[in-house]
C-alpha positions in Angstrom: -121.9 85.7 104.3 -125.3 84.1 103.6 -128.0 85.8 102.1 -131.2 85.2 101.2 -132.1 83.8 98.2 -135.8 82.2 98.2 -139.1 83.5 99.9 -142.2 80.7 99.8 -145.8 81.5 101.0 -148.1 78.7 101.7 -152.3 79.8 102.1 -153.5 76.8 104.1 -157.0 75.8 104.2 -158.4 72.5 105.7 -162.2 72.1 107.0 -163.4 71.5 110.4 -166.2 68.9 109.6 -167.8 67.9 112.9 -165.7 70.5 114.7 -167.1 73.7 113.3 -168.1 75.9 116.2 -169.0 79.8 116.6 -167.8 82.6 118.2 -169.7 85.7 119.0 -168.9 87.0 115.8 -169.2 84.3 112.7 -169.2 80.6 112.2 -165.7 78.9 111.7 -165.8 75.6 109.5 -162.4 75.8 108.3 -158.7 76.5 109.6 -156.3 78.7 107.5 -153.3 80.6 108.2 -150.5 81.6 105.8 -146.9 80.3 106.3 -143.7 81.9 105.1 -140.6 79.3 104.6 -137.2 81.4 103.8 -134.3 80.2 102.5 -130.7 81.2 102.3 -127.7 80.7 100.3 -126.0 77.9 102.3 -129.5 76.1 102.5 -130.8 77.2 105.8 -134.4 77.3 105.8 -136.7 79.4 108.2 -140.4 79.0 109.1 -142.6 81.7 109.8 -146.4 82.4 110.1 -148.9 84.8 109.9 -152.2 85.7 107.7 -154.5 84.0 110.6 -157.1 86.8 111.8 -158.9 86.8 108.2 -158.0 85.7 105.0 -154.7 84.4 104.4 -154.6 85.8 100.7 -153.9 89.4 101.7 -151.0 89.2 103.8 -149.4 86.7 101.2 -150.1 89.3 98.5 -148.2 91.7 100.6 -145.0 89.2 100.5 -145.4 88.4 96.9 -146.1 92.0 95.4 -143.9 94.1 97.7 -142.1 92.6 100.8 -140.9 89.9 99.7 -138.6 91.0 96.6 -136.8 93.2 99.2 -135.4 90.6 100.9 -133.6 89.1 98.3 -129.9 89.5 98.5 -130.1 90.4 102.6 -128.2 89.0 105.2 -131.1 86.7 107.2 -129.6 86.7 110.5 -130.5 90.4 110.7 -134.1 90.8 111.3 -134.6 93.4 113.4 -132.9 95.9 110.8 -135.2 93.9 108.0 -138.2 94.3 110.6 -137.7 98.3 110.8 -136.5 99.4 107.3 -139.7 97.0 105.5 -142.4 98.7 108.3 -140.5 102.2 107.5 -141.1 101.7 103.8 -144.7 100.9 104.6 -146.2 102.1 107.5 -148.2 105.1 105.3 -150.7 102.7 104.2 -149.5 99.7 106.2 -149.5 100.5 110.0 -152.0 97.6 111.3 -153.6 94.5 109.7 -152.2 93.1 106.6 -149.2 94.6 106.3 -148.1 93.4 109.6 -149.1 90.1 109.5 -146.9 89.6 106.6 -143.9 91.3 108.4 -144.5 88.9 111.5 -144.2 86.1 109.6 -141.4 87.1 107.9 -139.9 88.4 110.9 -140.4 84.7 112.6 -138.6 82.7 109.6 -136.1 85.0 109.8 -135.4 84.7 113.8 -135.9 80.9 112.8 -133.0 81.2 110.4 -130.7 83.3 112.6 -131.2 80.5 115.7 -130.4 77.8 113.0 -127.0 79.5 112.0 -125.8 79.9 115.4 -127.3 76.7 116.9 -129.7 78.2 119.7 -132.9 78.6 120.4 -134.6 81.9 119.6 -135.1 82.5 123.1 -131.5 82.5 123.6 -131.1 85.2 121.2 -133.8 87.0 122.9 -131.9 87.3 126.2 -132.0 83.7 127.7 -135.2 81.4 128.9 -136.6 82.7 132.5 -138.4 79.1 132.9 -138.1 76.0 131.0 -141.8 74.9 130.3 -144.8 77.2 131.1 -148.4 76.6 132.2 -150.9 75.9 129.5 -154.9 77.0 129.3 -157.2 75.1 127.2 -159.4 77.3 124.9 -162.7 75.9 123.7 -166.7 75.8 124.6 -167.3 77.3 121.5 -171.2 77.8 120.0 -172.3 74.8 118.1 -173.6 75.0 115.2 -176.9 74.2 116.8 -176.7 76.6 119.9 -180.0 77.8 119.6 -181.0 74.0 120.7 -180.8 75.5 124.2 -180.9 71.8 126.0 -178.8 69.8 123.4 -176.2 72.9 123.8 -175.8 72.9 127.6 -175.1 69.3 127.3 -172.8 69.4 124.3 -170.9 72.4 126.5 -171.0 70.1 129.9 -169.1 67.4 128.0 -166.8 69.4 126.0 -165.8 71.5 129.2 -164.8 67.6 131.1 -163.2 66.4 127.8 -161.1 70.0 127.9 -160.0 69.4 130.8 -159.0 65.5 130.3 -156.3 66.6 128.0 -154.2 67.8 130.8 -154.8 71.9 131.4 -155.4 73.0 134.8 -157.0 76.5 133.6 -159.9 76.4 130.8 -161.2 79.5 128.8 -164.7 79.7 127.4 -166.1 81.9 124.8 -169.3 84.1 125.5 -171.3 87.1 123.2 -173.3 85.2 120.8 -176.2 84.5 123.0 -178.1 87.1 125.4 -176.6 87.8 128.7 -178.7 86.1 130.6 -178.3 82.9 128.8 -174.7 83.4 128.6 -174.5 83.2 132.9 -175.9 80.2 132.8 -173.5 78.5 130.7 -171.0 80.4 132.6 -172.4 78.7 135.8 -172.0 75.1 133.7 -168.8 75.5 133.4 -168.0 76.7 137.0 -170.1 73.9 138.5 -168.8 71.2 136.0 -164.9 72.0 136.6 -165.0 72.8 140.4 -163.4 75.8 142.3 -160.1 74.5 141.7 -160.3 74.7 138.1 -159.0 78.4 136.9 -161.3 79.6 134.2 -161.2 82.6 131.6 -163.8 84.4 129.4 -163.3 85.4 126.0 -166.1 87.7 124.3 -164.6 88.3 121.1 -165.5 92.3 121.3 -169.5 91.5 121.2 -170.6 93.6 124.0 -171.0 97.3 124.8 -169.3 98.5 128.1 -172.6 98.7 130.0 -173.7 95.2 128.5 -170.1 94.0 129.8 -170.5 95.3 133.1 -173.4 93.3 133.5 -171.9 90.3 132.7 -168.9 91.0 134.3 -170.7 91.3 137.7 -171.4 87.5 137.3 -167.7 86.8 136.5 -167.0 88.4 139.7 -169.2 86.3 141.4 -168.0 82.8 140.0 -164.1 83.6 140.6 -163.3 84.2 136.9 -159.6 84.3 136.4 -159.7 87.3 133.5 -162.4 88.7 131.2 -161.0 89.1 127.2 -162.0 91.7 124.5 -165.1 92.6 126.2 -165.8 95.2 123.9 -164.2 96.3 120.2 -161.0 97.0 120.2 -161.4 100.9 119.0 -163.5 101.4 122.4 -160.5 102.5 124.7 -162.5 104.5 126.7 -165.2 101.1 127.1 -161.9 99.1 128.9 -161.2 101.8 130.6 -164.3 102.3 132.2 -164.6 98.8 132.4 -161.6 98.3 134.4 -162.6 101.2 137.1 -165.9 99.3 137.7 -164.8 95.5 137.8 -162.6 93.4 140.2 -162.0 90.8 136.9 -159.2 91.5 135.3 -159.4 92.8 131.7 -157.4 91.3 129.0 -157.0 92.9 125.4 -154.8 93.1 122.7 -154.8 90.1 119.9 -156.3 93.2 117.7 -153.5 95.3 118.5 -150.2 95.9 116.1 -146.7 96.8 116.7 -145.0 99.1 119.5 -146.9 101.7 118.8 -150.7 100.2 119.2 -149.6 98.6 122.3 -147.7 101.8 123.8 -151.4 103.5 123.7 -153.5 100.5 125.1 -151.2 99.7 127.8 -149.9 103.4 128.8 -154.1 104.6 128.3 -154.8 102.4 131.4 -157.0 100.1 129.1 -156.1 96.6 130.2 -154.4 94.4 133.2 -153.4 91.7 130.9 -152.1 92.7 127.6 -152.8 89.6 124.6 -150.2 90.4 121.7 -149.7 87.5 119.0 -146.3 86.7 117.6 -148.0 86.5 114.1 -149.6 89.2 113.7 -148.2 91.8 116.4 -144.6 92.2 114.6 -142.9 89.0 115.1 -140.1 88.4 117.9 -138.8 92.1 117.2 -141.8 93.9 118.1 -142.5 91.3 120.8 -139.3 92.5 122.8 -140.5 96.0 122.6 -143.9 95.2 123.6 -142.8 93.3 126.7 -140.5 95.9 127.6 -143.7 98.3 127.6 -145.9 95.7 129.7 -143.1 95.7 132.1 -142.4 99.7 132.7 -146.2 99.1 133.5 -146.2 96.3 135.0 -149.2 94.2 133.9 -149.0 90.4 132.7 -148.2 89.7 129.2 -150.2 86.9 128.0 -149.8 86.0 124.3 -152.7 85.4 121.6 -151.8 82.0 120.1 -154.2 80.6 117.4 -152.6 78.9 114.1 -150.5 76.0 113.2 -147.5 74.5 114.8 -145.6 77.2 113.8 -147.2 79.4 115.8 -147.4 77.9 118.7 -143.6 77.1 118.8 -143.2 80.9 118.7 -145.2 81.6 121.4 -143.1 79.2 123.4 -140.1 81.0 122.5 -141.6 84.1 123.1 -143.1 83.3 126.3 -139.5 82.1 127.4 -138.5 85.5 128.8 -141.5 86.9 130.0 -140.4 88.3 133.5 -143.0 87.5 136.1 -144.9 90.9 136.9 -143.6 91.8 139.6 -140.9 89.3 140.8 -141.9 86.9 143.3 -140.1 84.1 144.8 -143.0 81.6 144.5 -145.0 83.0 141.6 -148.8 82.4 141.4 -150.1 81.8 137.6 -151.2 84.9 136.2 -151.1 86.8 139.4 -147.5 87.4 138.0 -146.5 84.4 135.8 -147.5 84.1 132.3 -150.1 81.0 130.3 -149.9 79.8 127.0 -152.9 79.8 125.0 -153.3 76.1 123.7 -156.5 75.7 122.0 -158.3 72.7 122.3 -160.6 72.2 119.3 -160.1 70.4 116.2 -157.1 71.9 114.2 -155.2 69.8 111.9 -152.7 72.6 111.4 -151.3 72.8 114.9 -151.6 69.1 115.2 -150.1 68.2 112.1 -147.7 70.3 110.8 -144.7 70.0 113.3 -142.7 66.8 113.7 -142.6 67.4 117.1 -145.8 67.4 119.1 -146.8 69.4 122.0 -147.5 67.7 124.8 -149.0 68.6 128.0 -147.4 67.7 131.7 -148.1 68.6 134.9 -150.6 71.3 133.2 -147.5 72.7 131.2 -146.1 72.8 127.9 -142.5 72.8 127.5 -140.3 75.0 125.7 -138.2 74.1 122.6 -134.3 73.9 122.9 -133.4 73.7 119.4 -131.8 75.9 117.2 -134.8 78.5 116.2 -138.0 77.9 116.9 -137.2 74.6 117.8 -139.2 72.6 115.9 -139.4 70.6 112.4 -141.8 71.2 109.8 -143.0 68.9 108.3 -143.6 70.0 104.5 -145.2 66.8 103.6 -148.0 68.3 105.7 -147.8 71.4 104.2 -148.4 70.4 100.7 -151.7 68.5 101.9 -153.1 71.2 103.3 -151.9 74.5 100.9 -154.5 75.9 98.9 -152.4 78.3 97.0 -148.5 78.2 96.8 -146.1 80.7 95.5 -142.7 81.6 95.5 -140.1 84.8 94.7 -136.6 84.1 93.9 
């Protein structure tokens, strides 16, 4: 039997340049995530990722000073029991953040390594693929760095929302928050007028409002035909999405800042959202991701995924996103109204462009998923070495 013998952590950094952009909460001139590569005896490699809600360093510190050594010597086609005995031996101080991100990426590589040995897809291994490709939103319309330029910033947004929408996605999501609500309508107009009513279009507020603030600007969302309205206020505030829920027809979405079973089984079974936004790489990895859809479903509320990384990532959304039951069963399902997106940001990011052999490509508004054995996909560790700031390795 194989075990594993080699654990590698990559921090990647690379700058934006010309596309740095804020959110509602800071200004992003760089892209970084942390990826995990493990290897076992007979040679077969996995990929996983993680490390990309804040600084890379702390998750890989996790692998390096206490995960990782415990997975020498195990059998890597066994990561669910890896998953739960390495969050047992940490969940007193390592519950959310951190911790988990490290375990997700781990967990990945690991499911990466197990489709490798038996020659199938990860989504096979998961149950079997309900669709073959799935229907992709563009995130972008970002702050630039000169927002405050109120004239020069509507225009930059008009043309990033048409050039968006040129690369293929039928369903666009803008962010909102940094700017006062008043402001942040009429850029939400913009984008409604520039894309048409046949153009399905999401907001993202990155947490930046109160509930009473997001009321007031979800009233607007009503009014344009928005298709959902994301992390409208911090993600501690379960009463805010709940009361937010009881007063708007927009559905709420929440959950990138949510970890494992357990965080999910109190923000979906406390009422708090109708579209539930776990990401592979920080969430838990495939194993929690089961258990997590399995909660969305007793509830029945769409499962959406957070996607924002490299390549990596993004292949293991598509996996993931390959049995996602539609919520509830229909015949001819509508998108979102009970079949699942993928989150494919649109904005500069060498990482997801760059790192995979294989690139992503949109058709007919969808991505499709991967067939090959694991995620599905090649990394390309040329690529890897350009753009890894810090590289270490156990075993």
């Amino acid at each position: 039997m194989a075990e594993i013998t080699r654990i590698d952590t990559y921090v990647l950094k690379v700058k934006s340049g010309a596309g740095s952009f804020y959110s509602s909460q800071e200004y992003f001139d760089e892209r970084s995530s942390l990826l995990v590569r493990i290897t076992s005896s007979d040679g077969t490699v996995g990929w996983g990722e993680g490390g990309q809600y804040g600084p890379p360093e702390p998750p890989a510190a996790c692998i390096r000073d206490v995960l990782g050594p415990k997975l020498l010597g195990r059998d890597p086609t066994a990561p669910t029991a890896i998953f739960e005995e390495l969050y047992s031996r940490t969940r007193d101080f390592g519950q959310k953040g951190a911790y988990v991100e490290a375990l997700s990426a781990i967990d990945i590589a690991l499911w990466d390594i197990f489709g490798k040995e038996v020659g199938r897809p990860v989504h096979a291994l998961l149950g079997g693929a309900i669709r073959t490709r799935v229907r992709a939103y563009g995130t972008g319309c970002y702050y630039p760095p000169d927002y405050q330029d109120r004239p020069t910033m509507l225009a930059k947004l008009e043309e990033e929302v048409k050039r968006i929408r040129a690369t293929g996605v039928g369903a666009v999501k803008m962010k909102i928050g940094l700017l006062p609500i008043k402001d942040d309508i009429e850029r939400m107009r913009l984008v409604r007028t520039t894309l048409g009513e046949d153009v399905d279009i999401m907001v993202d507020a990155n947490h930046a409002y109160t509930a009473s603030a997001a009321i007031r600007i979800g009233r607007a969302m009503e009014e344009l035909g928005f298709l959902w309205f994301e992390e409208p206020v911090v993600p501690e505030d379960r009463a805010g999405y709940r009361r937010l829920r009881a007063a708007l027809d927009v559905p709420i979405a929440g959950g990138e800042a949510e970890f494992t079973r357990y965080g999910f089984r109190d923000l979906i079974g406390e009422g708090c959202v109708d579209i539930v936004q776990p990401d592979i790489c920080a969430c838990g990895g495939f194993t929690e991701w089961r258990n997590i859809l399995a909660l969305a479903s007793a509830h029945n509320i769409m499962v959406v995924p957070h996607v924002w990384g490299s390549g990596v990532a993004v292949a293991a959304a598509l996996q993931a996103l390959a049995i996602v039951p539609r919520a509830p069963y229909t015949a001819n399902p509508v998108p979102l109204q009970n079949e699942t997106m993928i989150e494919f940001d649109r904005t500069y990011n060498p990482l997801r462009d760059d790192l995979v052999k294989q690139k992503f490509v949109i058709e007919d508004e969808c991505l499709t998923i991967p067939t090959g054995p694991g995620l599905g996909v090649d990394v390309d560790e040329d690529a890897v070495a350009r753009h890894t700031v810090r590289h270490e390795r156990i075993g």
